[in-house]
N, C-alpha and C positions, 0 to 999 in steps of 0.2 A: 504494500500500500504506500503511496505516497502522498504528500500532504501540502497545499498550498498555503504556505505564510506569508501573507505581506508584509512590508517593511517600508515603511514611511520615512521622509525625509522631512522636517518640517524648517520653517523660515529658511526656502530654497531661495537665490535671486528671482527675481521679477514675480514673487507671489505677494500679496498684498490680502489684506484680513480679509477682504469681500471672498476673496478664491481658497483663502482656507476654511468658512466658514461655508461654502458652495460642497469642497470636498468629504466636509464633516458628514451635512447634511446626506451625501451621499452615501457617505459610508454606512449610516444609521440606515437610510431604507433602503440596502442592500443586504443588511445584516453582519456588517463588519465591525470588528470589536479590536482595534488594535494597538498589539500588546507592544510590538518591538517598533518604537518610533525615536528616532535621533535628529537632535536639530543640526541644521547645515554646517560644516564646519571648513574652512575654505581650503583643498588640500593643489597641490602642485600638479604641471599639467593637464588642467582640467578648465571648461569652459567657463563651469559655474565659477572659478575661482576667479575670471577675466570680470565675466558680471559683476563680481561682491566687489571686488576693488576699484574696478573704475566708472560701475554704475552704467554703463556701454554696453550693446548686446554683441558679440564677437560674432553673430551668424552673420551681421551683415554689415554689408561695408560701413566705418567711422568713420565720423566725418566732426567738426564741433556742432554741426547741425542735427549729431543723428539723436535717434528717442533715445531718453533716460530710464534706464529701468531701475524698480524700486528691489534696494539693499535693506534687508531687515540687521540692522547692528545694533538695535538698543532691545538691551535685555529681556526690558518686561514683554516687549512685544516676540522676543524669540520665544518665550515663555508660553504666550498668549496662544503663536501659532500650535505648538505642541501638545496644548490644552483641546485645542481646536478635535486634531485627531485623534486625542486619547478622552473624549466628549464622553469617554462613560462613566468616567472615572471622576467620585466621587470629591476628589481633594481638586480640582480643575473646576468643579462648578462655581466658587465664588468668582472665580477669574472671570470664565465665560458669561457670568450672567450681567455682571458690569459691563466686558465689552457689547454685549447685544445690546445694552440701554443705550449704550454710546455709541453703537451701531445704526441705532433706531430700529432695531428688530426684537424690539420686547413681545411679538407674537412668537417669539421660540422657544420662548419660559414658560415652562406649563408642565402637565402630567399628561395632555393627551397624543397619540401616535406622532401627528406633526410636528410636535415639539422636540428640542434638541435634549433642552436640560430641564429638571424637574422646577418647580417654581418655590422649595425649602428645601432645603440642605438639612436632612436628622443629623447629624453631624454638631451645628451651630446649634441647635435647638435640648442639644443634650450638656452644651457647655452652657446654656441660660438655665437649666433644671438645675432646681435647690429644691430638697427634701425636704418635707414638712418635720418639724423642729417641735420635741416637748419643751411646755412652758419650764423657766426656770434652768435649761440644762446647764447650761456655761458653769454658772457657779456652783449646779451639784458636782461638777466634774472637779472643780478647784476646790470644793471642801475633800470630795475624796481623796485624792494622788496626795500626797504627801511631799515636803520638798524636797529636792534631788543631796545623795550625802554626799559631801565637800572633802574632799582629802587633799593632800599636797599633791595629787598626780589630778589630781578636778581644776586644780588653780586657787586653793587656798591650803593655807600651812595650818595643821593641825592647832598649832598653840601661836599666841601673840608673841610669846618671848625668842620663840625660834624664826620670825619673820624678822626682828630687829636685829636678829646675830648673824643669819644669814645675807641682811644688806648690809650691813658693817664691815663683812668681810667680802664683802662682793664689790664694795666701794674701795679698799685697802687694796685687792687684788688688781684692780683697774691702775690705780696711782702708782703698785709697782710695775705695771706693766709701761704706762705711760714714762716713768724715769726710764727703765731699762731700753725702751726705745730712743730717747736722746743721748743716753752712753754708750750706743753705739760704734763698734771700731771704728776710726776715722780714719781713711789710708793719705799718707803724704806724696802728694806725686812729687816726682824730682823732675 
């Protein structure tokens, strides 16, 4: 058996959000679900790499007069395209639902078939759930727990008289350290 997997390329030169949102669209009533999508990345030898840097289409003769083709190089929109083809995917819906407002294609948001992407995100709607709360709980929880025990390895010194002894000699041990650095051997050049 063999198996046909497509492989999408996304934010290619001369695609523009109208043509990935055209491709999406397709892919969806076609029944395509795609998993392996890579954005353009401009490699050597190759035509697409002519387009991305000089914004020129190399099929056809240059000229300063010839058409501009559009270079996707800012991130959110490389982003945006790859969202575009991976439309089913849950973490891309905020992305796409913003650009379709800014698209003016807010008829794509929705739950019914024509629609690209669902119109809520469970996702967004589980980080605004907060659990109903017994009255009172906070401060039954602070009369129960008891405070944490404090040892010299917690960040307090068991007794007060050993905090004084120990920076006494932690302040003595600095001052010789500070002399024994200025009496340092001094070599005499000749």
């Amino acid at each position: 058996e063999q198996y046909l997997i497509p492989y999408f390329i996304a934010a290619h030169p001369g695609t523009r959000n109208e043509d990935m949102l055209q491709l999406a669209l397709w892919l969806k009533t076609n029944g395509f679900r795609a998993d392996q999508v890579q954005a353009f990345y401009p490699s050597p030898m190759a035509s697409a790499t002519t387009m991305y840097h000089t914004g020129k289409n190399p099929l056809r003769k240059i000229t300063y007069k010839s058409e501009a083709v559009e270079t996707v190089k800012d991130p959110e929109t490389r982003r945006l395209h790859k969202a575009f083809l991976r439309y089913h995917d849950s973490a891309n819906w905020g992305l796409l639902r913003k650009a379709l407002r800014t698209m003016g294609r807010e008829e794509l948001i929705g739950d019914g078939e024509n629609q690209l992407i669902p119109a809520f995100d469970p996702k967004e709607q589980q980080k605004n759930y907060q659990a109903p709360r017994r009255k009172n709980s906070a401060t039954a929880h602070k009369k129960r727990t008891a405070s944490p025990i404090r040892t010299q390895h917690t960040g307090l010194p068991p007794n007060a008289k050993a905090t004084t002894s120990t920076q006494s000699t932690k302040k003595k041990s600095s001052k010789n350290i500070k002399k024994n650095t200025n009496k340092r051997v001094r070599v005499k050049r000749k």
